[in-house]
N, C-alpha and C positions, 0 to 999 in steps of 0.2 A: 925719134923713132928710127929704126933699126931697116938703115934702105933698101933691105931685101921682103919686110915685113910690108914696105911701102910699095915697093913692086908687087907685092903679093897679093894687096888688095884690088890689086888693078883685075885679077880671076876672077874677083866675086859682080854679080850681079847686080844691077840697081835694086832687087827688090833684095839680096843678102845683106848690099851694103847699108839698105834700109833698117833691116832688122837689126843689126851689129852697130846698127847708131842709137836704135831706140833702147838697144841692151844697154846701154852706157847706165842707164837711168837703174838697172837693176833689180829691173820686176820680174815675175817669176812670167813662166810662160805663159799662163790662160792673162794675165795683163798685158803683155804683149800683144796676145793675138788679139786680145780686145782693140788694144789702141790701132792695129793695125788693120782692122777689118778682114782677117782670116782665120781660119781654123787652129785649134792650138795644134794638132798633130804638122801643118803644115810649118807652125815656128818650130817646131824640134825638129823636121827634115831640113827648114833653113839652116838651124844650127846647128850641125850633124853635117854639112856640107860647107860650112864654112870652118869650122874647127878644123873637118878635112884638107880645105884647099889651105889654110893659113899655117898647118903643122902645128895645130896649139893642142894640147893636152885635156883641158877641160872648160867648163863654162865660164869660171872664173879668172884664166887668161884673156877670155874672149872678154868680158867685161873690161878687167886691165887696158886690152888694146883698145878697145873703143872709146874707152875714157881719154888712152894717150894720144888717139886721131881723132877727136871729132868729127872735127874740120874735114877731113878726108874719108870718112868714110860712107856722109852720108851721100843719099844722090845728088845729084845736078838739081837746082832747086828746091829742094827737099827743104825739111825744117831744120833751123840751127838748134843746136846744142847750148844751154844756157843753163847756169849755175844757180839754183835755186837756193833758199835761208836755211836748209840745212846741209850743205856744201856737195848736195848731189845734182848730178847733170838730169837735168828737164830738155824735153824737147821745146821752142818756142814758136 
């Protein structure tokens, strides 16, 4: 990963860098905000602020990078990122 994108995550929030781990997985928003226990409007102001702070263009960079950090972008404790039988990232 690209170590200005890695310093970059260091802007975001524990609950952004939540969100932008669970995005790996690829769900639309209302599954998101389910799995997350918030509002969907508030996963589009997450992501809307993170796309901001990270300089990325659309949702599907933001996937891109989350898929290429796992490891780093979820929180401190937070769920690992694991490779489900159809080769998409599940949270575990």
């Amino acid at each position: 990963m690209d170590h200005d994108r890695s310093r970059a995550l260091d802007a975001l929030t524990p609950r952004e860098r939540e969100v932008l781990g669970v995005l790996a997985a690829g769900e639309g928003n209302r599954a998101l905000a389910r799995r997350l226990g918030i509002a969907e409007r508030t996963v589009k102001a997450h992501l809307t602020s993170i796309t901001r702070k990270l300089g990325l263009r659309s949702r599907i960079e933001a996937v891109i990078l989350a898929r290429e950090c796992a490891g780093d972008v979820r929180p401190q404790g937070g769920p690992r990122p694991t490779e489900g039988v159809n080769g998409m990232t599940s949270l575990a």
